[in-house]
Every structure is written in structure tokens, then in C-alpha cells.
C-alpha positions as a Markdown table, in Angstrom:
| # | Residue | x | y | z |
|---|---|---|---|---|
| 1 | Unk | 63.1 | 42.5 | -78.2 |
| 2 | Unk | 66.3 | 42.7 | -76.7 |
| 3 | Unk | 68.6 | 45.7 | -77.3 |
| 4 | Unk | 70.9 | 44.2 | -79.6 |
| 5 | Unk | 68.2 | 43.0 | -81.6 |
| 6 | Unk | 67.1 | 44.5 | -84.7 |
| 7 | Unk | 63.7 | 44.5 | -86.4 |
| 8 | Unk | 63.5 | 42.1 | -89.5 |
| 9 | Unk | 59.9 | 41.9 | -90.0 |
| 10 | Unk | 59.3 | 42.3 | -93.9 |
| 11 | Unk | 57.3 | 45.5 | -93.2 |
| 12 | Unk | 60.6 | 47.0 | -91.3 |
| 13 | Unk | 61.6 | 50.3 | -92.9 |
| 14 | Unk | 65.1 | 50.0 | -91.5 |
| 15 | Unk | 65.5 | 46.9 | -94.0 |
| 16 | Unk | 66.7 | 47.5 | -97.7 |
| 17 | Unk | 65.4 | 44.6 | -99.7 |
| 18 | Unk | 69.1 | 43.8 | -101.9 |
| 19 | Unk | 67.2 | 40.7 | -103.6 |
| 20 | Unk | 64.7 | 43.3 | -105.0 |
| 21 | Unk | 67.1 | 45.6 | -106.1 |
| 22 | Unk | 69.3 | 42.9 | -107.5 |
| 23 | Unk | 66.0 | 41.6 | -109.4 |
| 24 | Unk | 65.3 | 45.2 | -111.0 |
| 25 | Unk | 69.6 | 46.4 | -111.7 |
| 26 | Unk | 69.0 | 46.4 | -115.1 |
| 27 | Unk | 66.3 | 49.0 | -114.6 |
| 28 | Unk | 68.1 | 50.9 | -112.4 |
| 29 | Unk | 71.1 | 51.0 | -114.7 |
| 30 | Unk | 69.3 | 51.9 | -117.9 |
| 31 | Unk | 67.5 | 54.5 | -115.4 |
| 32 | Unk | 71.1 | 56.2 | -114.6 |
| 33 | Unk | 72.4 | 55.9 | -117.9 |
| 34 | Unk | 69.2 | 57.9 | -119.4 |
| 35 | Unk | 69.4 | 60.4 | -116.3 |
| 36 | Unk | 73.2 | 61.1 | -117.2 |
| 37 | Unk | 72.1 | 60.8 | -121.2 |
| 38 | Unk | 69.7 | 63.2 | -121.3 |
| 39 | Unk | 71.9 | 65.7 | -118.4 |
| 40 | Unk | 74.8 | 65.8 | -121.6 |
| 41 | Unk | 72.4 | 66.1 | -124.1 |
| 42 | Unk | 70.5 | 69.3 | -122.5 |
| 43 | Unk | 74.3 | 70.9 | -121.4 |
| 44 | Unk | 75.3 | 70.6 | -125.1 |
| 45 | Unk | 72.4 | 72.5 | -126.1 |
| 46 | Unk | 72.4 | 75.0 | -123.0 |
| 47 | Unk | 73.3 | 78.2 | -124.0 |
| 48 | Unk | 75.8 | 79.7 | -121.8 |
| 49 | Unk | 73.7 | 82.6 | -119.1 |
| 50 | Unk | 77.6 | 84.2 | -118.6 |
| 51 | Unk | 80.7 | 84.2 | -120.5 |
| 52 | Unk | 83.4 | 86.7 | -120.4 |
| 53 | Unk | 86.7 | 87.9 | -121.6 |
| 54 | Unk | 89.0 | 90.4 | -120.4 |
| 55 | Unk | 92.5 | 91.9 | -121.3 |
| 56 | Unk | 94.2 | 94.1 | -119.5 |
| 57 | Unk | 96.3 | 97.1 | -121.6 |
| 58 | Unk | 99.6 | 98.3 | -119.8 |
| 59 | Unk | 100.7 | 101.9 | -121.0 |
| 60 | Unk | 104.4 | 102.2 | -120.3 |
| 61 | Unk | 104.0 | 106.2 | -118.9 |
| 62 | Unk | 106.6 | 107.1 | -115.9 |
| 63 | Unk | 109.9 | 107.8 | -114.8 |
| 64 | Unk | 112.1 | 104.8 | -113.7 |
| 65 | Unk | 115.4 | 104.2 | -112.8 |
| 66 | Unk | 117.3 | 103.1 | -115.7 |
| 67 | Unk | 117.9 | 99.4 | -113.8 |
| 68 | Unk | 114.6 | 99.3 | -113.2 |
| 69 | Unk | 113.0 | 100.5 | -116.9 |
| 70 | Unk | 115.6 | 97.9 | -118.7 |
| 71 | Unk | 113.8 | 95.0 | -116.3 |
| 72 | Unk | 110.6 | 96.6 | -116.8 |
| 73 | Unk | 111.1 | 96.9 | -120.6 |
| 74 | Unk | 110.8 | 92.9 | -120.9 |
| 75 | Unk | 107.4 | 92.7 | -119.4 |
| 76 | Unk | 106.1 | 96.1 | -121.7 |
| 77 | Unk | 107.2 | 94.1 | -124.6 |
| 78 | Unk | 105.6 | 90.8 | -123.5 |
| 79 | Unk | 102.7 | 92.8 | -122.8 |
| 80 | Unk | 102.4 | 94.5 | -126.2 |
| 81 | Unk | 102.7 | 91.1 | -128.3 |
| 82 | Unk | 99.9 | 89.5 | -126.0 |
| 83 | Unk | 97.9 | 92.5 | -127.4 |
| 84 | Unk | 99.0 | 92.7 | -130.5 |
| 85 | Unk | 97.8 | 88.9 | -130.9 |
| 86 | Unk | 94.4 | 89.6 | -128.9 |
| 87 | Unk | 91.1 | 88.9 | -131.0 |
| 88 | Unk | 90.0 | 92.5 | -130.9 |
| 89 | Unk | 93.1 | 94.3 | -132.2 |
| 90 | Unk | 93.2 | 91.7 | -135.1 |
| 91 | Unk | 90.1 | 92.5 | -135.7 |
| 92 | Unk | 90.0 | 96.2 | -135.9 |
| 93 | Unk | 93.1 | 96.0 | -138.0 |
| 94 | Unk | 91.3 | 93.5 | -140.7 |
| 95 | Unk | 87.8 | 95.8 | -140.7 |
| 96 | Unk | 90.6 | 99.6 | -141.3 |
């Protein structure tokens, strides 16, 4: 066998017979389609191993230079409505 030459005996392992996969596609394809199926079923019904949550509170304590607190004062405030709307003060405030 020459270099350039490949092996195309039938019992080559280099070879990929196409006709036999072309012959069995529809097996293949209901093969993946149950694979990916069954993979979405089972992460539906997973139940997450970690989850969490965190908010952050800001206590507006210190001195500041008046320019400073007035441009400070706008982030407090947006600060306080994020935890004003947070799950877990609306719900202390429904259970009082």
C-alpha cells in the first residue's frame, strides 16, 4: 500500500459506513429525541440541590459633607423602597 493510500477493506475501522447510518436515521432520531425527552422531563421534576437569595440592608449612620449626603441621599432612598418592597419585610408586616 502506497502512502497516499487508505485502507477500504470492509473490516477497516477508519471507515464510517454512511449507507448504514442513512438506513437506521430514523432510529437514531427517535433515539435523540427520547434522550433530550426524557433529560426535560427529569429537570422539571429535579428538585433544585441550591437556591439562594440575598439582600443587602444599608443603614445611613455617618457624618458627610452636605454635597456629598444630598447625592448620597438618592441612593439611601432607592435603597429603602427596594427593601420596603422585599418579600421578607412584606411579610413580617402582613404576620404583625
Amino acid at each position: 500500500m502506497n502512502a497516499g493510500e487508505r485502507n477500504t477493506s470492509p473490516s477497516s475501522p477508519e471507515l464510517i459506513d454512511i449507507a448504514a447510518l442513512w438506513r437506521g436515521r430514523w432510529l437514531l432520531v427517535l433515539s435523540v429525541a427520547a434522550s433530550v425527552g426524557l433529560g426535560a422531563l427529569w429537570l422539571r421534576q429535579a428538585t433544585p440541590l441550591y437556591e439562594a437569595e440575598a439582600r443587602l440592608l444599608i443603614r445611613d449612620e455617618g457624618p458627610f459633607e452636605p454635597e456629598q449626603r444630598q447625592r448620597d441621599d438618592r441612593f439611601f432612598m432607592a435603597t429603602q423602597a427596594e427593601i420596603i418592597r422585599s418579600p421578607v419585610t412584606i411579610r413580617r408586616a402582613l404576620e404583625s
